[in-house]
ROFI-457482 format. One record per residue (C-alpha): residue number from 1; residue in one letter; x, y, z. Coordinates in Angstrom, 3 decimals, padded with zeros to 6 digits. Example, Ala and Ser with C-alpha at 12.3 -4.5 7.8 and 13.67 -1.06 7.14 Angstrom:
<pts>
<1, "A", <012.300, -004.500, 007.800>>
<2, "S", <013.670, -001.060, 007.140>>
</pts>
This chain:
<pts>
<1, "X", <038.808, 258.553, 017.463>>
<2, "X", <036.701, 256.134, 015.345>>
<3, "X", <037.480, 255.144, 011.958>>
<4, "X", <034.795, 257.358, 010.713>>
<5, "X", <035.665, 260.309, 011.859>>
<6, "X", <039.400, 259.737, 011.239>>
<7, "X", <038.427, 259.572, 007.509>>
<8, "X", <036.610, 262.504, 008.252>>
<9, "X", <040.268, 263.866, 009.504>>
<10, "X", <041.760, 262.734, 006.210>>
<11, "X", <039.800, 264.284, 003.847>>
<12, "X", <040.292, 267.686, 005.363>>
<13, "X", <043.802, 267.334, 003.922>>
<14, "X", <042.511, 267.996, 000.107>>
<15, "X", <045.981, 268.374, -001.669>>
<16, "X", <046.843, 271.863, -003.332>>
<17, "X", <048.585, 272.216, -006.196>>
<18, "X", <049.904, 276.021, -005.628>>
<19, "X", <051.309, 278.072, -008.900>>
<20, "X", <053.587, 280.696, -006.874>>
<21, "X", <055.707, 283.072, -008.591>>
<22, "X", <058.533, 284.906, -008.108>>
<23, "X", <060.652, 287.426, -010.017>>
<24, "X", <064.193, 288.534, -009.899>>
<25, "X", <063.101, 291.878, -007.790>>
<26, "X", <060.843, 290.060, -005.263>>
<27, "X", <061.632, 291.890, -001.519>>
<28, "X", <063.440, 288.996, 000.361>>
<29, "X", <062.996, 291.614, 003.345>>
<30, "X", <059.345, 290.653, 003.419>>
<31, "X", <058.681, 291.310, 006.593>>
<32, "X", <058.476, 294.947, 007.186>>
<33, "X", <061.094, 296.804, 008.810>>
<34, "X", <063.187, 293.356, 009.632>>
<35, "X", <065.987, 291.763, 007.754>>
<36, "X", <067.404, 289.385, 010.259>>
<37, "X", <063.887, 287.476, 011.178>>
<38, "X", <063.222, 287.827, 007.127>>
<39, "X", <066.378, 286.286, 006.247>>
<40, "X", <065.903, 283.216, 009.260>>
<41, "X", <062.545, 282.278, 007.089>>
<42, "X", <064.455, 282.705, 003.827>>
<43, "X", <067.051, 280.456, 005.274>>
<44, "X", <064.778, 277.793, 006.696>>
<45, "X", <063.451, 277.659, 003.071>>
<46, "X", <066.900, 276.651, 001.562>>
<47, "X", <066.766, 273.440, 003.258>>
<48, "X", <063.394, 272.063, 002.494>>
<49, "X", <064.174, 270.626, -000.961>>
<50, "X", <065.794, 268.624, 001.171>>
<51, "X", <064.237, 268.137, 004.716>>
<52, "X", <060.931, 267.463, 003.362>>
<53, "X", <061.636, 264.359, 000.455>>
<54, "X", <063.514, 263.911, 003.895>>
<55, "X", <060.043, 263.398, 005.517>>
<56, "X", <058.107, 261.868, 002.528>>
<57, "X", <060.839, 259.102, 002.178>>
<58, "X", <060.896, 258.058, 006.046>>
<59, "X", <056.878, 257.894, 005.787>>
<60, "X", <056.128, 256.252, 003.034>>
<61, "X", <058.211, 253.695, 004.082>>
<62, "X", <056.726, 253.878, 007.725>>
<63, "X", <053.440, 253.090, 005.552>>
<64, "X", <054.664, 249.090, 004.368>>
<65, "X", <054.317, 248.655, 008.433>>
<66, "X", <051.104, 250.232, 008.990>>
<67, "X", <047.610, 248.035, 008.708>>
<68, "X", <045.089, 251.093, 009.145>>
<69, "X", <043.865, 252.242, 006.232>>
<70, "X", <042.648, 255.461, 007.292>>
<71, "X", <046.249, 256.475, 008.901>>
<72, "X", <048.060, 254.897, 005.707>>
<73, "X", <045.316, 257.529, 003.613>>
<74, "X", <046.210, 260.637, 005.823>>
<75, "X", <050.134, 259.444, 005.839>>
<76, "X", <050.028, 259.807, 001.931>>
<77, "X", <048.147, 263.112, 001.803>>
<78, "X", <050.566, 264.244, 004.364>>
<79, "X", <053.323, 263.013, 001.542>>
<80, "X", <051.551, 264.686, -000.949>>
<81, "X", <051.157, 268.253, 000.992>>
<82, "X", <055.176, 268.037, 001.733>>
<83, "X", <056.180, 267.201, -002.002>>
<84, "X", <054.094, 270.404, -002.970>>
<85, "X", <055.426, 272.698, -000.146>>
<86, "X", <059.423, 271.983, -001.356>>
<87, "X", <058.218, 272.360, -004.843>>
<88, "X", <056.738, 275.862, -004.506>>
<89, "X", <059.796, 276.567, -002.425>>
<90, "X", <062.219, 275.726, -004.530>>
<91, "X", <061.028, 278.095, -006.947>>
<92, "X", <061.795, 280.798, -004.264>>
<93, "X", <065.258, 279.339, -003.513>>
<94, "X", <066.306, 279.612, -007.252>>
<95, "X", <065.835, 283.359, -007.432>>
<96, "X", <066.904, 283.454, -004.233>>
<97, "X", <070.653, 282.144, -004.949>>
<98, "X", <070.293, 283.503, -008.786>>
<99, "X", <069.867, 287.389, -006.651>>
<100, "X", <071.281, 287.329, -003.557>>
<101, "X", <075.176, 287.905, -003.517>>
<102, "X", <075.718, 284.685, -001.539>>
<103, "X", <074.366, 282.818, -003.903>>
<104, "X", <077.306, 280.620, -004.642>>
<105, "X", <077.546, 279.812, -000.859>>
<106, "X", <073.890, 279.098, -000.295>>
<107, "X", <074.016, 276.731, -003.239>>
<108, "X", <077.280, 274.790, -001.348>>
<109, "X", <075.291, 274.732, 002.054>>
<110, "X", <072.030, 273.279, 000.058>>
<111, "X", <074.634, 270.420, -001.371>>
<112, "X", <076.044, 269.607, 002.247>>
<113, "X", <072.277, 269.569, 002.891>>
<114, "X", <070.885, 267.279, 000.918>>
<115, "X", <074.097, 265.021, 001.190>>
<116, "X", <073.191, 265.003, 005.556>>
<117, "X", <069.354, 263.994, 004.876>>
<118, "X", <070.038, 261.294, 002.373>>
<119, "X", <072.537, 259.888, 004.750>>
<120, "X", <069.934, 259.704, 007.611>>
<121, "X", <067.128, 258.186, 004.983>>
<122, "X", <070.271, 255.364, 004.052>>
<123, "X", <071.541, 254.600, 007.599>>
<124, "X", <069.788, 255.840, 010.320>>
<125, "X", <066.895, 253.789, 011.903>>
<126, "X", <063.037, 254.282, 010.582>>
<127, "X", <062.630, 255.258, 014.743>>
<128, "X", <065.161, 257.421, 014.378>>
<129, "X", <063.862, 259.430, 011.068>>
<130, "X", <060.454, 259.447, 012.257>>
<131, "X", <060.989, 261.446, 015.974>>
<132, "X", <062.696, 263.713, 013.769>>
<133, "X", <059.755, 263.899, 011.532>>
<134, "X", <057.775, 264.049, 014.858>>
<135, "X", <059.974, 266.951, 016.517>>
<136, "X", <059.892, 268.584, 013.674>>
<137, "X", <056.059, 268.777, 012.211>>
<138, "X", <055.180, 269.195, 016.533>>
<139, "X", <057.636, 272.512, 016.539>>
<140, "X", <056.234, 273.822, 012.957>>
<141, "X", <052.783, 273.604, 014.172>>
<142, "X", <052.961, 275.119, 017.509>>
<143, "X", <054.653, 277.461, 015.431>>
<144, "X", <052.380, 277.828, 012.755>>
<145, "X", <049.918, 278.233, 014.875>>
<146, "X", <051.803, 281.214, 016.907>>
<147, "X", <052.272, 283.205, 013.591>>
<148, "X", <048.256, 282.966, 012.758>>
<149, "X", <047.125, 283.796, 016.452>>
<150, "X", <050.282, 287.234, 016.521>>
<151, "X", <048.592, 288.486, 013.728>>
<152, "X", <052.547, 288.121, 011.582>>
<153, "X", <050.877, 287.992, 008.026>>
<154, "X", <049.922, 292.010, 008.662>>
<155, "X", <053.240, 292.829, 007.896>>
<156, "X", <054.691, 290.992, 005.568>>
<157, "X", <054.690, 291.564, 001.645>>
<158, "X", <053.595, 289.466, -001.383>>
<159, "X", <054.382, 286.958, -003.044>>
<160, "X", <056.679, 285.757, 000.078>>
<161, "X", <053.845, 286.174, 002.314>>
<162, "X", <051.281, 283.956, 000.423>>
<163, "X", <053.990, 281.183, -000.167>>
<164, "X", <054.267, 281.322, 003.783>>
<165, "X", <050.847, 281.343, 004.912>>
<166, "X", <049.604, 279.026, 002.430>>
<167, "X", <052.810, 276.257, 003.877>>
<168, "X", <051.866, 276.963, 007.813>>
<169, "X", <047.865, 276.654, 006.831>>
<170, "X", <048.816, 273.075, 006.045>>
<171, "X", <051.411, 272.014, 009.007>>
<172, "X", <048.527, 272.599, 010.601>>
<173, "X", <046.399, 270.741, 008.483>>
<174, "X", <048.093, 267.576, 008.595>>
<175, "X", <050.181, 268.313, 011.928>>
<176, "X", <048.471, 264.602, 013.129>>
<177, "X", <050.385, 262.680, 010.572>>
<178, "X", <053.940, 262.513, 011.883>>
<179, "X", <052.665, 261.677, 015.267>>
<180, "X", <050.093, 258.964, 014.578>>
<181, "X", <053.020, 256.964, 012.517>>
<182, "X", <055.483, 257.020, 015.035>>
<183, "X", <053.349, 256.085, 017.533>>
<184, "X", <051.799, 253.513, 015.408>>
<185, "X", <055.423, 251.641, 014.877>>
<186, "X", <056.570, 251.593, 018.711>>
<187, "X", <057.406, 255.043, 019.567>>
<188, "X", <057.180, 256.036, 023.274>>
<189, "X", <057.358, 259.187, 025.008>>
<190, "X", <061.130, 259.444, 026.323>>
<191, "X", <062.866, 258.363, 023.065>>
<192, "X", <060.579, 260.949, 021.515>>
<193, "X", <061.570, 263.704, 023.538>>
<194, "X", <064.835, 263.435, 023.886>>
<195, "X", <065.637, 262.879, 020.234>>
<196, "X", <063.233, 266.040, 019.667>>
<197, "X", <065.301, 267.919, 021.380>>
<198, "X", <068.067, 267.279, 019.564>>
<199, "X", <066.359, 267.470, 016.513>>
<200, "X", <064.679, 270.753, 016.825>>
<201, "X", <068.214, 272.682, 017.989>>
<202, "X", <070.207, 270.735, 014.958>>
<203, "X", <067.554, 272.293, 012.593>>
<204, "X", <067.491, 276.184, 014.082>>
<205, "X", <071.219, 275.637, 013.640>>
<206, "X", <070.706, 275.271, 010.265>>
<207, "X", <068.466, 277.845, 009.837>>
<208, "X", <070.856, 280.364, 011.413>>
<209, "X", <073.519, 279.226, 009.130>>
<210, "X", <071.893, 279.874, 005.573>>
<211, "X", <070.676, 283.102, 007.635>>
<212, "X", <074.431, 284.211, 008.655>>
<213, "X", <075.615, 283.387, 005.059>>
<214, "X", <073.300, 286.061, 003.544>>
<215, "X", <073.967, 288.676, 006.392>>
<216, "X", <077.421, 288.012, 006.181>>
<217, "X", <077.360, 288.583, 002.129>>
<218, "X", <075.197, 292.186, 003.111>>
<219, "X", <077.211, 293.806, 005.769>>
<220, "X", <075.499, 297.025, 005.265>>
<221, "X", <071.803, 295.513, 005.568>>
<222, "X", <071.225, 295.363, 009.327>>
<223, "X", <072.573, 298.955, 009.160>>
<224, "X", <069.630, 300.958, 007.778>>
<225, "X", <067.198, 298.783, 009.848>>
<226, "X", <068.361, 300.479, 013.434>>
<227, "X", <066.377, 303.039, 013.971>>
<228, "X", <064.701, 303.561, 017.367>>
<229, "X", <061.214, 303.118, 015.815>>
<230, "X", <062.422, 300.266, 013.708>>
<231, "X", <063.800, 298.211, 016.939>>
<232, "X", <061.130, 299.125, 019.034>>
<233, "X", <058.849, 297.789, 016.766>>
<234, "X", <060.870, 294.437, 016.309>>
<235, "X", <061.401, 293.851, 020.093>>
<236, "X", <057.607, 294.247, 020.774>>
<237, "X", <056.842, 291.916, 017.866>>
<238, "X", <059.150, 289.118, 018.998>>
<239, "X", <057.942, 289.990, 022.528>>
<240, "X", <053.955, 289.113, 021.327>>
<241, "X", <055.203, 286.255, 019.181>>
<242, "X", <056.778, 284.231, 022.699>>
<243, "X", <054.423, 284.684, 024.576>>
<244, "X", <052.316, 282.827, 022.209>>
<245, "X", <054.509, 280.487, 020.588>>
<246, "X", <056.380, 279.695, 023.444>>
<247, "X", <053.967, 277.962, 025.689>>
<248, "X", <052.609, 276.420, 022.639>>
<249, "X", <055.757, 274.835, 022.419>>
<250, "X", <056.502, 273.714, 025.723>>
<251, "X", <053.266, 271.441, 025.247>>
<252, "X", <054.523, 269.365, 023.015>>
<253, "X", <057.007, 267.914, 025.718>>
<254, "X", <054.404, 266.737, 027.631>>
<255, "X", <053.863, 262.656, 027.996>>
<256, "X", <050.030, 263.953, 027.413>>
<257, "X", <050.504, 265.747, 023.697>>
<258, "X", <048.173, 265.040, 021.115>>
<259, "X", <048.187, 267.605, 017.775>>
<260, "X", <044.513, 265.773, 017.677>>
<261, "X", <043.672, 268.370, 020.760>>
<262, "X", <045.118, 271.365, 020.328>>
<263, "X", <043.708, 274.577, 019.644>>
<264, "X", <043.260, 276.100, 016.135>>
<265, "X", <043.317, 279.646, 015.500>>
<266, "X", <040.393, 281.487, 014.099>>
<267, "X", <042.536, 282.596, 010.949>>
<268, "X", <042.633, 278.852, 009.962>>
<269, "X", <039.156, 277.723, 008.800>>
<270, "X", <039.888, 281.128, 006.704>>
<271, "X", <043.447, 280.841, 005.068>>
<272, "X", <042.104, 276.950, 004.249>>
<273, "X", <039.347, 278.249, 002.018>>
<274, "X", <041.613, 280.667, 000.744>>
<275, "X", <044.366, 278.500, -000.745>>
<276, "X", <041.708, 275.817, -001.717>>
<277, "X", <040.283, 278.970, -003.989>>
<278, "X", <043.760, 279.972, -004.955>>
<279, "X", <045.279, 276.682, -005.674>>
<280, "X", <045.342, 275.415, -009.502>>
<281, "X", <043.820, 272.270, -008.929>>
<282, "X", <042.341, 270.522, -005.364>>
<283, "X", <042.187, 267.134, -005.006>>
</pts>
């Protein structure tokens, strides 16, 4: 790609400042019928005060190394998207743990959190932080990507749903970033797949642990989602989602990925021009 239309590339990452709100009776079952997969999202959430200054620290200082001014441009856009995504987020954690009886524990986890990320940003390697910033943007795409193409925003419910769609629009947006950086500073195919491995299980672990800690504090929750027409729905959702997400996935472990190539859903041009009309200010 030519440094022309790379710029190109980085000015399609305008930066949104987003204005979300939530109240103390927002539905944190926001996806319809589905408590469990609504309380993995919730969880995921928790951690990205965290994860994501996480990110912005191991790339900016990535960027001191890096002599391209068009990838140094898209790597502090990409810092710029992240810093906004854990802002509007947090937002949604602090009603979260002010609401939800396990508040007191989700706050603890969200301390032993923070305290694991800012020990990898003061001891681990720059190689090291960035494959995790590489495993982790190429999972949240192929992701992102899966929810748009499944059709998941149909059933979810606002404000929850707009925070989400609004996020995944822009993993997609700047899904090149984490990739072209570690690349740029020596990374090679076998460190980077092996430590994404690792990576992406260590952070689903997570996930499922905020998720178990509000389950856990509900025990009656799960209950009065078991219906027949309830779990039928569920298991053909999660059946749709695979077989889209999954291959999408298994792409991104081959010595041939490249974010630059892969397919974007329809819904994306769309949600883009959405948020850009939505946000408080674009730049």
């Amino acid at each position: 790609m030519n440094a022309y239309n790379k710029m190109r590339t980085a000015h399609k990452m305008p930066i949104r400042n987003m204005d979300f709100v939530f109240s103390d009776d927002v539905n944190l079952v926001f996806i319809d019928d589905d408590p469990e997969t609504s309380y993995l999202f919730v969880g995921a959430w928790m951690m990205l005060p965290y994860l994501e200054p996480f990110l912005i620290r191991t790339v900016r200082k990535a960027m001191m190394q890096i002599d391209d001014p068009v990838l140094k441009e898209e790597a502090s856009r990409f810092c710029s998207q992240e810093a906004q995504h854990y802002q509007q987020h947090k937002r949604l954690n602090d009603v979260v743990k002010r609401i939800h009886p396990a508040g007191k524990q989700l706050g603890e986890l969200e301390q032993e959190v923070e305290a694991l990320f800012r020990d990898w940003s003061d001891n681990k390697s720059l190689r090291f932080c960035l494959a995790y910033g590489e495993g982790f943007e190429s999972m949240t795409c192929a992701a992102a990507r899966a929810q748009m193409e499944t059709g998941m925003f149909d059933y979810m419910s606002e404000p929850i749903r707009g925070l989400m769609y609004w996020h995944i629009m822009e993993e997609v947006e700047h899904r090149c970033v984490a990739h072209d950086v570690y690349h740029t500073l020596g990374g090679h195919y076998i460190h980077r797949m092996r430590l994404a491995l690792f990576f992406q299980k260590h952070y689903l672990g997570l996930c499922k642990r905020f998720q178990q800690t509000m389950l856990d504090a509900e025990p009656d929750l799960v209950g009065r989602y078991q219906s027949p027409e309830m779990q039928k729905k569920r298991a053909e959702r999660l059946r749709r989602y695979n077989r889209v997400f999954l291959p999408k996935l298994l792409a991104t472990y081959m010595p041939w990925y490249s974010p630059a190539r892969v397919a974007l859903p329809a819904e994306y041009e769309e949600a883009r021009k959405t948020y850009s009309d939505l946000a408080v200010s674009v730049r």
